[in-house]
N, C-alpha and C positions, 0 to 999 in steps of 0.2 A: 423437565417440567413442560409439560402442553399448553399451549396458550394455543385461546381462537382462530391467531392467524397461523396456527401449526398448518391446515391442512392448504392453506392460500402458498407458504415459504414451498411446501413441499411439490404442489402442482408447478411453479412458476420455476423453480428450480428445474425441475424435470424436463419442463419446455425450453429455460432458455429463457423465458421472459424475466426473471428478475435478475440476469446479469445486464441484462438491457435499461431496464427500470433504475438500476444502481447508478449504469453509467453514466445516466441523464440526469441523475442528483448529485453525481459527482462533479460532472460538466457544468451544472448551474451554481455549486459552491466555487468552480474556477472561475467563473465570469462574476461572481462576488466578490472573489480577493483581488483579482487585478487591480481594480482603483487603486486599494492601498499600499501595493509595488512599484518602486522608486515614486512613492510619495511623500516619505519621511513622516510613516507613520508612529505613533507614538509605540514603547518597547516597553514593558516592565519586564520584572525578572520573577519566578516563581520559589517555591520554596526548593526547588531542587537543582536552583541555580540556571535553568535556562529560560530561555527567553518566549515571551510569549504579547500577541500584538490585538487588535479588533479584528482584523482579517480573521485569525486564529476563531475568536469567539464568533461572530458573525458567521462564519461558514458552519462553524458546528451546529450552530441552533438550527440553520436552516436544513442540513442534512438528518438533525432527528427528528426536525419538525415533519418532512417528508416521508421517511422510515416509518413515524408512528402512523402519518396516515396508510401509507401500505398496509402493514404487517403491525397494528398495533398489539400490544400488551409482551413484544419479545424485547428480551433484554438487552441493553446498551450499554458499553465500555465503551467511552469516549474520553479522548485524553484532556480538556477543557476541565469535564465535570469531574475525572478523578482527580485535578488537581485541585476543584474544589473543594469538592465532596466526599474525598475518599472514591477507594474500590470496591467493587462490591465483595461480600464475603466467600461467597461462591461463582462461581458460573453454571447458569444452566445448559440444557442440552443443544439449545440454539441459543445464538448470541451475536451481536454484530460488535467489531470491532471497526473503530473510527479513530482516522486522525485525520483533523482538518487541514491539518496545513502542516504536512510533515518537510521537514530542513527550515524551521523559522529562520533559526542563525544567516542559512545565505540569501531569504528569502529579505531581512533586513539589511544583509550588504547589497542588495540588488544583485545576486544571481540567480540564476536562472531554475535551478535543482532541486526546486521543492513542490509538493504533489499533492491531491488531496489521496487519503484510502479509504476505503470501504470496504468489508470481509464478513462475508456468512459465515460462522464458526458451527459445524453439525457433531455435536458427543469428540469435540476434544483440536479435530482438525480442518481447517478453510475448507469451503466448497462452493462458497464464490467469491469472485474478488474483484474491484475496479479500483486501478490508480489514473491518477488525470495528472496528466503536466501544466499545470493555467500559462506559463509563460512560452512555452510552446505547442497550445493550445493541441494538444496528445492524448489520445486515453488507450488504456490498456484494459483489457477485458477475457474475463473466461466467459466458456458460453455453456450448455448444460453439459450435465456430466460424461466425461469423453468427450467432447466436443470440442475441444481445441483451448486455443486461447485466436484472441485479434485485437489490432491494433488500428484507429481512424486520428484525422487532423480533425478538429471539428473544427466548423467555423459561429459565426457573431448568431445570434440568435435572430430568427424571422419570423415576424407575424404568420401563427397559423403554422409555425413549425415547430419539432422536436426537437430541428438543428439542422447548421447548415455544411456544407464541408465535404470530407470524402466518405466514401462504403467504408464498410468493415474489412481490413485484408485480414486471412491469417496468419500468426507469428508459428516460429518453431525454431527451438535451440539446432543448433550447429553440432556437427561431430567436433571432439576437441581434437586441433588440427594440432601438427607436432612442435610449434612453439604458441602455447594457450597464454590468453590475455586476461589479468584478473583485476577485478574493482575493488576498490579498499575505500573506504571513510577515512573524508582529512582529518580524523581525530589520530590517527597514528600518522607516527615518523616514517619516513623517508627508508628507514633500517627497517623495522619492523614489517610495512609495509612488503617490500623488498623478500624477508624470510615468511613471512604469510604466503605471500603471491607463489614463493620454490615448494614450500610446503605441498600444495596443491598442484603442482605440475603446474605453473605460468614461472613463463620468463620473464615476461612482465609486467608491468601494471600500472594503473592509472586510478586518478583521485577521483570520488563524487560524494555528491550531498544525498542523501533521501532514500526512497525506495526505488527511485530509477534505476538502480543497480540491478536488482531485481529483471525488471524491462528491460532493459537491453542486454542482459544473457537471454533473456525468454525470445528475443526477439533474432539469436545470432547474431550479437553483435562482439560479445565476451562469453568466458569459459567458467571465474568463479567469483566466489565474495564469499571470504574469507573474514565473520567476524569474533573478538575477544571481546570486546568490550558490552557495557551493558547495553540492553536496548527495551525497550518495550515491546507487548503483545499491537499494538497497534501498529508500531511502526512497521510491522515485517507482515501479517497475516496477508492483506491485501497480496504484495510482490510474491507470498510464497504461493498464493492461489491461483496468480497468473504462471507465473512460474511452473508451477506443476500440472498445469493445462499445456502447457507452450512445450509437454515432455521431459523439466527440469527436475531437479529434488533441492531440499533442504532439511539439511539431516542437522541434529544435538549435538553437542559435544558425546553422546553417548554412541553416536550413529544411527541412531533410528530417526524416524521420521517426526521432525520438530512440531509440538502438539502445545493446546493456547487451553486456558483455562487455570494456566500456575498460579501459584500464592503470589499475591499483587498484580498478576498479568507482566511476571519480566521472565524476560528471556536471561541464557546462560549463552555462554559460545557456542556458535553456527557455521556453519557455512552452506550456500546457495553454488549449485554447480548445472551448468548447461546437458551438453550430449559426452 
């Protein structure tokens, strides 16, 4: 479907500018949810049993509130409003996929590994993507297409600015070196984990929350993420869009190149692999 701001997503894209324009609305939902980390914000639980806070809500609104004025009339999967609202039935040809506040769980034990995303979905697969760290004030970005992926600190916001902090450096996966390191989600055991990680060529591996996983392969820092279990279309599009800027892939269980738009927006088994 064509909406008005088709030919604005398409220009901004092409330059570069709306992976910039992302990053700065994903950067001011960071500087949103901080108050409510290690402040004993209040937690309910959803219908699909996990957790979910005001940070959560509050970031979301303000990141579609922004989006519509960009790019109004293009369609939104956001994970606040599908658990309101339902999914939508379809996905059109463009579509952004949002999660405001992805790792709630550690984000309420006060750890650190949780992210906001944001992803331009063009006929099926990302083609832009910005994830932000708010507790280690991080964002991760693609930039137009072929054009890399980069990663900045940003700092506290100042009158009269966009933001304060460091440039843009660029990121780039690593050759996998002959003993590879893989990221796993603490949803699996210590075994499993373990046979995931051999599966893949890593010897060994280590635990995280969120789509950081994502980032820091993109970044050479690790070699895979290796997952089974379910996930959502939100939770991953972002990390795969840097990811596969940064020279990564994220292939199906099928092997091909992991595609957004499935029936309720979930994903199947994945794995994300570096150089």
């Amino acid at each position: 479907m064509t909406t008005s701001s088709t030919p604005a997503l398409e220009r901004d894209l092409t330059s570069g500018a709306l992976s910039l324009a992302i990053a700065e609305i994903a950067e001011e939902a960071a500087r949103l949810i901080l108050p409510y980390w290690r402040a004993g914000t209040a937690v309910e639980t959803k219908s699909d049993d996990s957790p979910v806070t005001q940070a959560d809500r509050a970031a979301e609104a303000l990141i579609l509130e922004r989006l519509a004025a960009l790019y109004p009339g293009v369609q939104t999967v956001a994970e606040e409003a599908v658990s309101a609202d339902g999914a939508p039935e379809t996905a059109e040809d463009w579509f952004w996929l949002i999660d405001p506040l992805d790792g709630t769980r550690g984000f309420v034990r006060g750890g650190e590994a949780f992210t906001v995303n944001i992803a331009l979905i063009h006929d099926g697969y990302p083609v832009a993507g910005v994830v932000t760290a708010p507790a280690t004030a991080t964002t991760w970005r693609t930039d137009k297409p072929e054009g890399g992926a980069f990663r900045r600190q940003f700092g506290a916001l100042q009158a009269g600015e966009a933001h304060s902090g460091e440039d843009w450096r660029p990121i780039r996966v690593r050759d996998r070196p002959q003993e590879g390191m893989a990221l796993l989600s603490h949803s699996v055991t210590d075994e499993e984990a373990t046979r995931l990680a051999a599966r893949h060529g890593c010897s060994r591996w280590q635990g995280t929350d969120s789509s950081l996983k994502f980032c820091l392969i993109a970044e050479g820092r690790f070699d895979a993420y290796p997952r089974t279990g379910p996930t959502s279309e939100w939770d991953t599009a972002a990390g795969q869009a840097v990811l596969e800027a940064a020279g990564g892939r994220v292939l199906a269980d099928d092997g091909q190149r992991m595609a957004y738009g499935k029936t309720r927006f979930l994903n199947g088994a994945f794995v994300a692999m570096g150089g």
